[in-house]
mmCIF file of the C-alpha atoms, coordinates in Angstrom:
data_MODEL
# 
_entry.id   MODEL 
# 
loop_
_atom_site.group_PDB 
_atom_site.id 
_atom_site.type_symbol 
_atom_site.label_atom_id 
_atom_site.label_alt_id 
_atom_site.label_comp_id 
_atom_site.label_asym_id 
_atom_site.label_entity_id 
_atom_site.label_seq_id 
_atom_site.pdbx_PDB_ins_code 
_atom_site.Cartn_x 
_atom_site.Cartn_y 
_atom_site.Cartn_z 
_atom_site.occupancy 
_atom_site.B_iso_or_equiv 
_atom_site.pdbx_formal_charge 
_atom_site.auth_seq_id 
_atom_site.auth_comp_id 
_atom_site.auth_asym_id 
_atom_site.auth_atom_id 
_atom_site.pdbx_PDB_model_num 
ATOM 1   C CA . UNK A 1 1   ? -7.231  -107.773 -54.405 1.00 0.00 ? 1   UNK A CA 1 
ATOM 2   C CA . UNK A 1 2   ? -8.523  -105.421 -51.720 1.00 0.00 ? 2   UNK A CA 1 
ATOM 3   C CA . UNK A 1 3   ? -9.516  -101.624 -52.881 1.00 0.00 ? 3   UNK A CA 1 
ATOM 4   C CA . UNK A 1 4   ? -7.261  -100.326 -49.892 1.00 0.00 ? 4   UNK A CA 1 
ATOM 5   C CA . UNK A 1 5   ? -4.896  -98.370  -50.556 1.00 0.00 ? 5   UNK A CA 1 
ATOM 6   C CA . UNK A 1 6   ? -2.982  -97.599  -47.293 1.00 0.00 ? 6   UNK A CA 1 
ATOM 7   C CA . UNK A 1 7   ? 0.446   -96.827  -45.295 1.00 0.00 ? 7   UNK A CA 1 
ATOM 8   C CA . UNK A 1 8   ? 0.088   -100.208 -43.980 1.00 0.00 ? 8   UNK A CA 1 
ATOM 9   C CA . UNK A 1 9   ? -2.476  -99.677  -41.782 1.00 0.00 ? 9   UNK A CA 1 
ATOM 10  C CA . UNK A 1 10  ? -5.766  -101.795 -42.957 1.00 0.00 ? 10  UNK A CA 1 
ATOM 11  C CA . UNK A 1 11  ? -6.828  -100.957 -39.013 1.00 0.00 ? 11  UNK A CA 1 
ATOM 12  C CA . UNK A 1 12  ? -10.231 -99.371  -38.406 1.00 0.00 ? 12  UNK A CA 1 
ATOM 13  C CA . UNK A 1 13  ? -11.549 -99.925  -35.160 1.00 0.00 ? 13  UNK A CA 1 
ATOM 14  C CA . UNK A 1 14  ? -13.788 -102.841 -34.825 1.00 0.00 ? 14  UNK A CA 1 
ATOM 15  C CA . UNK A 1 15  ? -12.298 -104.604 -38.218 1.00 0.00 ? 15  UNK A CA 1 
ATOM 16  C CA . UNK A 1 16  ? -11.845 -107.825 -38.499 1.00 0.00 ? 16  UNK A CA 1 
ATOM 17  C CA . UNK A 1 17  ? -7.479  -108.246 -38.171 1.00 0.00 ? 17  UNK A CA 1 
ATOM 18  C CA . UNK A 1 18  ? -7.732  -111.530 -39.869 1.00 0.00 ? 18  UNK A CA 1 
ATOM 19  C CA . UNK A 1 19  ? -8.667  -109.587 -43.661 1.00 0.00 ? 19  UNK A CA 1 
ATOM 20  C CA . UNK A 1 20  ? -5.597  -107.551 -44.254 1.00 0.00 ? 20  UNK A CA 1 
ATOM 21  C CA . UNK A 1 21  ? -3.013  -108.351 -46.804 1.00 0.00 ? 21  UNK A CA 1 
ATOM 22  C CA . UNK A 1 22  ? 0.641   -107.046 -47.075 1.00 0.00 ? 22  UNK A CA 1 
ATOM 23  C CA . UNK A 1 23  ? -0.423  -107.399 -51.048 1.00 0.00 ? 23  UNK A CA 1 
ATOM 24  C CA . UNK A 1 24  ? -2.778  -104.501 -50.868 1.00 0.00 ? 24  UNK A CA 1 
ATOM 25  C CA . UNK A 1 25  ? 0.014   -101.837 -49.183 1.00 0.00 ? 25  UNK A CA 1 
ATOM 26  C CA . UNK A 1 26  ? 0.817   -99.246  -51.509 1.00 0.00 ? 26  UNK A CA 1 
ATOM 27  C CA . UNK A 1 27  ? 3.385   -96.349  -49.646 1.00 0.00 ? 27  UNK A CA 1 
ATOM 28  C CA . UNK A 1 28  ? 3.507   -93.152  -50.379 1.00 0.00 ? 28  UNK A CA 1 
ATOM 29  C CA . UNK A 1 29  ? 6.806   -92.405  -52.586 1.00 0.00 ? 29  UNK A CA 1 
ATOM 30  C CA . UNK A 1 30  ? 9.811   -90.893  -51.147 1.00 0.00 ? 30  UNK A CA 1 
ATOM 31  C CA . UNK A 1 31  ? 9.933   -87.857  -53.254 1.00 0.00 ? 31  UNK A CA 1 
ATOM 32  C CA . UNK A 1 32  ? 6.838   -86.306  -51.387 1.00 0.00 ? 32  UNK A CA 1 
ATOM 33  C CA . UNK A 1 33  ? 8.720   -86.578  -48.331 1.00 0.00 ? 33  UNK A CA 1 
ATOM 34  C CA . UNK A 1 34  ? 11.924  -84.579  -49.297 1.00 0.00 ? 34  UNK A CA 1 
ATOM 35  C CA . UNK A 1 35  ? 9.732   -82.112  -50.787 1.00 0.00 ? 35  UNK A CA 1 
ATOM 36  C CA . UNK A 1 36  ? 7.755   -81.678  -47.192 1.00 0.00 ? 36  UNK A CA 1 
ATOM 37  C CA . UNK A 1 37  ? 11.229  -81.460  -45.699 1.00 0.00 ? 37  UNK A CA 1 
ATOM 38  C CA . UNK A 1 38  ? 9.771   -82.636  -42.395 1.00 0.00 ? 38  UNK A CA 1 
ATOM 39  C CA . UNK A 1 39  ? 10.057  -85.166  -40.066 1.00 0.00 ? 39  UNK A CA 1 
ATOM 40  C CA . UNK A 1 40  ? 6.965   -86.330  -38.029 1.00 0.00 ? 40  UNK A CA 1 
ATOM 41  C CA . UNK A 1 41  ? 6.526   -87.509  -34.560 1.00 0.00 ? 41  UNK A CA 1 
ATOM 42  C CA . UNK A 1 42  ? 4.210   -90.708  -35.647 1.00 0.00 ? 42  UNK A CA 1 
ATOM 43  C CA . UNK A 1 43  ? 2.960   -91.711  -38.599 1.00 0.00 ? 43  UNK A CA 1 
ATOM 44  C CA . UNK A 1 44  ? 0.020   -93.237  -37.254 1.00 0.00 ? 44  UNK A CA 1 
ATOM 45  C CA . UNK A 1 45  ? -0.673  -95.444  -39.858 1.00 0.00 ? 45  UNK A CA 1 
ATOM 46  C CA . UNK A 1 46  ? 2.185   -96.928  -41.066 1.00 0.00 ? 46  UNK A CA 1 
ATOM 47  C CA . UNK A 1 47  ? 3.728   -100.647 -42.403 1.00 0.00 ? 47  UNK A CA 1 
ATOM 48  C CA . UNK A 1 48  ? 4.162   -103.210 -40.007 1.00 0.00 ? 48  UNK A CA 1 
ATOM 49  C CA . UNK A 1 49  ? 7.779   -103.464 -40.785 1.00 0.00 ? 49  UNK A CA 1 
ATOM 50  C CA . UNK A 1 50  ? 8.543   -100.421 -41.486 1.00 0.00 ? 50  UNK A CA 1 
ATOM 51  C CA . UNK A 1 51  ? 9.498   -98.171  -44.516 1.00 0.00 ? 51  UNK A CA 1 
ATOM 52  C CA . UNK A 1 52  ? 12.871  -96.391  -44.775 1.00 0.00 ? 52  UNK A CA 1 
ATOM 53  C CA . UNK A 1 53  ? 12.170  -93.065  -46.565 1.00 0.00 ? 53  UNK A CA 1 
ATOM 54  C CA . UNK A 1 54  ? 9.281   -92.548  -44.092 1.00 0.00 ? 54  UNK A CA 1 
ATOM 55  C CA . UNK A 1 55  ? 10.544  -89.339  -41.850 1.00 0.00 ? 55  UNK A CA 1 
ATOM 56  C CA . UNK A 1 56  ? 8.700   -90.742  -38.534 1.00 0.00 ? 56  UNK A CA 1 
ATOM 57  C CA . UNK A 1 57  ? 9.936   -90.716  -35.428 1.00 0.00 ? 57  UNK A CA 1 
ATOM 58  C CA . UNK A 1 58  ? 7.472   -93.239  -34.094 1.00 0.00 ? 58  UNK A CA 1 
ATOM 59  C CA . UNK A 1 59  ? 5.088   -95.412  -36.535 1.00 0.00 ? 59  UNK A CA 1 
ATOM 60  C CA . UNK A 1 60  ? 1.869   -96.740  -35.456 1.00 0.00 ? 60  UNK A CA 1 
ATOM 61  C CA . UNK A 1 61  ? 0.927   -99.933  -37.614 1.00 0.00 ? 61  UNK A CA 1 
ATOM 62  C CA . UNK A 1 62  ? -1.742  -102.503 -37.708 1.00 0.00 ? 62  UNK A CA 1 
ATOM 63  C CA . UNK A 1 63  ? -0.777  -104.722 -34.624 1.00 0.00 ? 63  UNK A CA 1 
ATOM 64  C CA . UNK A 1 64  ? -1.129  -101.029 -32.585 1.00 0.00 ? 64  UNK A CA 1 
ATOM 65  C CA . UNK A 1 65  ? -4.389  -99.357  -34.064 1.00 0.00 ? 65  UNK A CA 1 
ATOM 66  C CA . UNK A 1 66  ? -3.477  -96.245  -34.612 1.00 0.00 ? 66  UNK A CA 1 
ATOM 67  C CA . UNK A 1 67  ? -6.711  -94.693  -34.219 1.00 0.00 ? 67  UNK A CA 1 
ATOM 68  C CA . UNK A 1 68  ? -6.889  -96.475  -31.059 1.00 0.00 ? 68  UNK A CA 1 
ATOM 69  C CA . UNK A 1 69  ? -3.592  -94.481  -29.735 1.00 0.00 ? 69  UNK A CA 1 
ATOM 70  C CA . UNK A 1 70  ? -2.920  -91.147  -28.889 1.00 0.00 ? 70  UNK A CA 1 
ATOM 71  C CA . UNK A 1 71  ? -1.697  -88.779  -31.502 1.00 0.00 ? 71  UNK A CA 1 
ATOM 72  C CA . UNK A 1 72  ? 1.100   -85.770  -30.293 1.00 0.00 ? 72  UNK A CA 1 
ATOM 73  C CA . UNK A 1 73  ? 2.779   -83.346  -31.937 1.00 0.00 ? 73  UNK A CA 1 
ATOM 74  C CA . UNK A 1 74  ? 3.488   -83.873  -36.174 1.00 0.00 ? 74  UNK A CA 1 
ATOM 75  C CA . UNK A 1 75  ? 1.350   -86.253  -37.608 1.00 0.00 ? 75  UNK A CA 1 
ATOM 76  C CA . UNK A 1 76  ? 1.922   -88.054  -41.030 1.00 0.00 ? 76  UNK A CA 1 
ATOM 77  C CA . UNK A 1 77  ? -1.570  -89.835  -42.042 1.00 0.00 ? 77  UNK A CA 1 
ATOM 78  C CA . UNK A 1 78  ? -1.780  -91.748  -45.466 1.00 0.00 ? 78  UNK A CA 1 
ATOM 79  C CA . UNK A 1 79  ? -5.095  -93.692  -44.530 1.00 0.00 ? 79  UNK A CA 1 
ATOM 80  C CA . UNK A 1 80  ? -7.010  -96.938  -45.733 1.00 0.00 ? 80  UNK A CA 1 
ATOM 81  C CA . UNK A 1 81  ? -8.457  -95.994  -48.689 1.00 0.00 ? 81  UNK A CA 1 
ATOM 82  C CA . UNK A 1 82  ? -11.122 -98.074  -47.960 1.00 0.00 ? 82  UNK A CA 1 
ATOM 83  C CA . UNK A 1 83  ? -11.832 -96.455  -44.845 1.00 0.00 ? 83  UNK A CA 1 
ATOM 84  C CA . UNK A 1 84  ? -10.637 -93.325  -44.579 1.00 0.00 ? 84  UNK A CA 1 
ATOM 85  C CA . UNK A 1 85  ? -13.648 -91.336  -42.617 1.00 0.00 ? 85  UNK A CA 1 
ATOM 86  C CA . UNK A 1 86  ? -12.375 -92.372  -39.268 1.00 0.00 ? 86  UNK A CA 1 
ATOM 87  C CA . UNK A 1 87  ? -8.907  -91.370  -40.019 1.00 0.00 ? 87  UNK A CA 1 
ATOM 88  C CA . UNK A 1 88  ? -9.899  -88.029  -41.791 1.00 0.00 ? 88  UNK A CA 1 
ATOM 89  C CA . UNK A 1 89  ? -12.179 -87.606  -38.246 1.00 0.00 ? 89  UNK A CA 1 
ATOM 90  C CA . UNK A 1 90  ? -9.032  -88.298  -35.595 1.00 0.00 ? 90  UNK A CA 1 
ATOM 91  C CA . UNK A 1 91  ? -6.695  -85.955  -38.006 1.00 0.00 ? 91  UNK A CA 1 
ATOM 92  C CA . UNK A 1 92  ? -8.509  -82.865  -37.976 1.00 0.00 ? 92  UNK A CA 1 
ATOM 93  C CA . UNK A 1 93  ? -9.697  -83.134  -34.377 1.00 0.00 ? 93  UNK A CA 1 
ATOM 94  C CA . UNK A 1 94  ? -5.567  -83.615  -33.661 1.00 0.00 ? 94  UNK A CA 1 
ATOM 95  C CA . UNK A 1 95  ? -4.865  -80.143  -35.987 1.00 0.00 ? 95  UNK A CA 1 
ATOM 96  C CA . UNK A 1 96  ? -1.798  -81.182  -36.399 1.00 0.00 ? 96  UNK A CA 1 
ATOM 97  C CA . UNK A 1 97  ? 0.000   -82.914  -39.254 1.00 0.00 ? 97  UNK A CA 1 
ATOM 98  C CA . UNK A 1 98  ? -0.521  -83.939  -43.221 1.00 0.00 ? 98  UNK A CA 1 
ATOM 99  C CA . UNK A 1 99  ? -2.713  -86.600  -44.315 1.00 0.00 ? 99  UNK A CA 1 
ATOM 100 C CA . UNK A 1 100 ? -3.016  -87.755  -47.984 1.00 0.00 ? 100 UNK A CA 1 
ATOM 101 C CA . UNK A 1 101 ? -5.975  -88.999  -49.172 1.00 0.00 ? 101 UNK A CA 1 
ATOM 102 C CA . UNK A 1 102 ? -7.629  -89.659  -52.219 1.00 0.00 ? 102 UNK A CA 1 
ATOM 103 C CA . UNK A 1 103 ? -10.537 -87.159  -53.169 1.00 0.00 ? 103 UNK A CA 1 
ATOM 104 C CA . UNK A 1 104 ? -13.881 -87.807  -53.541 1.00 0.00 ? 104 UNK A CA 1 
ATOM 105 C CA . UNK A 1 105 ? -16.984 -86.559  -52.737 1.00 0.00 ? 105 UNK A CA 1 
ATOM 106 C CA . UNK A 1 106 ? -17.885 -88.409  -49.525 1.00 0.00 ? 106 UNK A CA 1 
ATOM 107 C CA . UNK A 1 107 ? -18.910 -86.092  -46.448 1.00 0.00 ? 107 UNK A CA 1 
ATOM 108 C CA . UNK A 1 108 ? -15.702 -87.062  -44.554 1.00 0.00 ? 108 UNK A CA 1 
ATOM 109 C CA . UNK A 1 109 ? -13.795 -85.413  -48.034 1.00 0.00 ? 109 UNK A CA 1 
ATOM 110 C CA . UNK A 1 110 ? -15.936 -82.442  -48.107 1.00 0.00 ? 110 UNK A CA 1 
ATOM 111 C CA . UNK A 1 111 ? -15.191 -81.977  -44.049 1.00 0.00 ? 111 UNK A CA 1 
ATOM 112 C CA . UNK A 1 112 ? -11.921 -82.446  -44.844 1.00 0.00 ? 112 UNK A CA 1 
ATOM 113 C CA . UNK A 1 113 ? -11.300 -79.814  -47.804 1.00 0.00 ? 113 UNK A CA 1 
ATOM 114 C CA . UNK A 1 114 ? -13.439 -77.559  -45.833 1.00 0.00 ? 114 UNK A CA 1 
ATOM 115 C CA . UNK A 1 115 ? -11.310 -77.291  -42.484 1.00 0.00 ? 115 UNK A CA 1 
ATOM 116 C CA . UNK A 1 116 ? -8.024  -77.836  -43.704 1.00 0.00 ? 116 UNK A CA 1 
ATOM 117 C CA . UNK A 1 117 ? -5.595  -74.965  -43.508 1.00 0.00 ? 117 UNK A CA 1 
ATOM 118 C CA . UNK A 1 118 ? -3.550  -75.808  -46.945 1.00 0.00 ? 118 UNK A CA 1 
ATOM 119 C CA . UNK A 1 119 ? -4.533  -78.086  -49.880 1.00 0.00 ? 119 UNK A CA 1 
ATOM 120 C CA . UNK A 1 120 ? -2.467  -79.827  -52.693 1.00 0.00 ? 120 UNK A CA 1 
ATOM 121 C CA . UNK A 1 121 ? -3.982  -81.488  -55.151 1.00 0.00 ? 121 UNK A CA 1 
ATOM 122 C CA . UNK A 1 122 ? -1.301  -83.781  -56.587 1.00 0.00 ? 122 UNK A CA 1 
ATOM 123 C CA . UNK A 1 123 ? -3.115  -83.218  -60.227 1.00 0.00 ? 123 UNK A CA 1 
ATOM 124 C CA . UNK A 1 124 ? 0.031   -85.424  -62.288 1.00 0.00 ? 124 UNK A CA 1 
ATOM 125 C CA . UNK A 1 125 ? -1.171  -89.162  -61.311 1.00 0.00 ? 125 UNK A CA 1 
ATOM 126 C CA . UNK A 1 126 ? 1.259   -90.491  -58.450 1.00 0.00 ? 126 UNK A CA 1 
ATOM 127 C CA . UNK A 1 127 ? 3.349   -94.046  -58.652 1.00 0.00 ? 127 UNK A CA 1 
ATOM 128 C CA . UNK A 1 128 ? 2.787   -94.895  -55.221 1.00 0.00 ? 128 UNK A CA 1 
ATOM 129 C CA . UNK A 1 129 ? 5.227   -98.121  -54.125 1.00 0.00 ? 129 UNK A CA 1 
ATOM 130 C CA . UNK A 1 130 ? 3.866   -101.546 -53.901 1.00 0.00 ? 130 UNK A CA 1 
ATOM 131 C CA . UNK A 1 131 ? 5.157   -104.048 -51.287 1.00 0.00 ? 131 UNK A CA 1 
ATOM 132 C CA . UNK A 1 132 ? 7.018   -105.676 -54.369 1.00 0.00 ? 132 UNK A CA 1 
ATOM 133 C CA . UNK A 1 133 ? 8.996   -102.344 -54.662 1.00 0.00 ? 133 UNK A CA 1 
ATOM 134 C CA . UNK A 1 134 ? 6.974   -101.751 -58.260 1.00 0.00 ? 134 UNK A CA 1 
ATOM 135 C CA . UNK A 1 135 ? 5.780   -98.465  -58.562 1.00 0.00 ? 135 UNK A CA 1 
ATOM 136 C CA . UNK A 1 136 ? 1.770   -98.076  -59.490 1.00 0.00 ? 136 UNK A CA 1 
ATOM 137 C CA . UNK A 1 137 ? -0.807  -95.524  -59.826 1.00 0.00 ? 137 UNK A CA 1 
ATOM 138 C CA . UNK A 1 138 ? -4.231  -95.202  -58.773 1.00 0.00 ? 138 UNK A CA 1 
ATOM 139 C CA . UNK A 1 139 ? -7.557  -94.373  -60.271 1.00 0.00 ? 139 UNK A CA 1 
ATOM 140 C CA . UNK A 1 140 ? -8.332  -91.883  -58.101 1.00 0.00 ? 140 UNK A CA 1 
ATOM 141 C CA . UNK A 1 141 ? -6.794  -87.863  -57.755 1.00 0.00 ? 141 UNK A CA 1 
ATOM 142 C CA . UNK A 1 142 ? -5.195  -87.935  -54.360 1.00 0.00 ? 142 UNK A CA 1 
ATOM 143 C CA . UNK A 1 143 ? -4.295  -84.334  -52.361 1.00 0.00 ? 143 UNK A CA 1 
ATOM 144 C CA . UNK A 1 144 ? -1.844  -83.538  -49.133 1.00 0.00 ? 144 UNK A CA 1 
ATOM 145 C CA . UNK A 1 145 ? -4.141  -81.805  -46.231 1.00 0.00 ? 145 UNK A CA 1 
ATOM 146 C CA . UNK A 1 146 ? -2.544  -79.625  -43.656 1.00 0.00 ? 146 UNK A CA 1 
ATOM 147 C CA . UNK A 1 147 ? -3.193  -78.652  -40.137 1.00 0.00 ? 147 UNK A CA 1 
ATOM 148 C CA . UNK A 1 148 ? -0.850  -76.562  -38.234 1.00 0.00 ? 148 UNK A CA 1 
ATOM 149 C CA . UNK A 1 149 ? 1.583   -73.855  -38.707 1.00 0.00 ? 149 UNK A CA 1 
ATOM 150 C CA . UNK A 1 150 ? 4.467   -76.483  -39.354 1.00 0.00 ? 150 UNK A CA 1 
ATOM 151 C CA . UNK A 1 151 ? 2.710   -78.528  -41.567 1.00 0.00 ? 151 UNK A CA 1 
ATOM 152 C CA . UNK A 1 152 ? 1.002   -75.591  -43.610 1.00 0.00 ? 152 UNK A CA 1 
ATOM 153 C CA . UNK A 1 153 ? 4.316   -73.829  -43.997 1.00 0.00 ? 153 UNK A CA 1 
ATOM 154 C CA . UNK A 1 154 ? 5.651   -76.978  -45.314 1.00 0.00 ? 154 UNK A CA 1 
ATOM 155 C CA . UNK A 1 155 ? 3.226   -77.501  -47.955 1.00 0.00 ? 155 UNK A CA 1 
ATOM 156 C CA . UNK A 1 156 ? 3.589   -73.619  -48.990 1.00 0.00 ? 156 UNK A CA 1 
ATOM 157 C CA . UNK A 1 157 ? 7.723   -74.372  -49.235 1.00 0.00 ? 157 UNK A CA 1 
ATOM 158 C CA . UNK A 1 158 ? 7.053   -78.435  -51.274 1.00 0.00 ? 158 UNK A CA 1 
ATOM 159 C CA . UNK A 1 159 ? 6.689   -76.960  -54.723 1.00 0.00 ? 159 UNK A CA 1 
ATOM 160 C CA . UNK A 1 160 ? 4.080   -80.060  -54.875 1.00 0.00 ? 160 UNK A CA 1 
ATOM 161 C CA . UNK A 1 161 ? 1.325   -77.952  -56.937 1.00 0.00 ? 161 UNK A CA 1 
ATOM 162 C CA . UNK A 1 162 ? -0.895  -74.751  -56.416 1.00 0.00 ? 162 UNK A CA 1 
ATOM 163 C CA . UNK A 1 163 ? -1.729  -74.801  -52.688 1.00 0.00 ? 163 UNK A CA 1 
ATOM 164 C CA . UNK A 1 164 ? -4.828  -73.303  -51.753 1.00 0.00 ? 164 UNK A CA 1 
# 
């Protein structure tokens, strides 16, 4: 199995289509969305077929690169894990959305943590939802990002953790 740990979305541009597995999708569980109490205009990086409990008007997936398309208005971003520099990149130059993303101490991160307007560190480990409809955790700390007035307010309102 794959290290990604994605919406979906195993695109990066100039990757090789033919290496992505539906096994390696983990989404981001439903109870982070009714705390945001938003609903997005794409999530750009999102499951071929769809999830339900995603609040997106419009979904970007693998078959249309997201990072390939152009981002308006709310933005919901849960990245390849793998390969999340590019995404972190196209997010804050859009400044306007929330991305989740593990942490870690790669420059794209730092960037990231540094230019952000509100921060969550989700500190209690999260059950993301596998394909199968298990739930599983990661080994990593993950944290919501927010550009925007919308998307900052949100945060401030989710009751997800401190928010700096």
């Amino acid at each position: 199995m794959r290290t990604v740990l994605s919406e979906g979305c195993g695109c990066v541009k100039g990757r090789n289509h033919k290496q992505y597995s539906k096994n390696d999708d983990y989404y981001t569980p439903p109870w982070v969305f009714e705390a945001l109490g938003l609903t997005f205009d794409t999530d750009v990086c999102a499951p071929i077929d769809g999830i339900p409990w995603i609040p997106a008007k419009k979904h970007y997936h693998l078959k249309i690169d997201g990072l390939l398309q152009p981002w308006e208005g709310l933005i919901w971003c849960n990245p390849p894990y793998s390969q999340p520099k590019p995404w972190i990149e196209k997010w804050l130059e859009h400044g306007n959305g929330i991305m989740l993303v593990q942490m870690s101490r790669s420059n794209g991160f730092i960037r990231l943590w540094e230019e952000s307007d509100a921060i969550v560190a989700l500190t209690s480990r999260i059950q993301f939802v596998h394909l199968s409809g298990e739930k599983r955790g990661i080994f990593m700390p993950v944290a919501l990002f927010a550009k925007g007035e919308i998307a900052t307010t949100a945060l401030k309102k989710s009751n997800l953790g401190r928010v700096r």
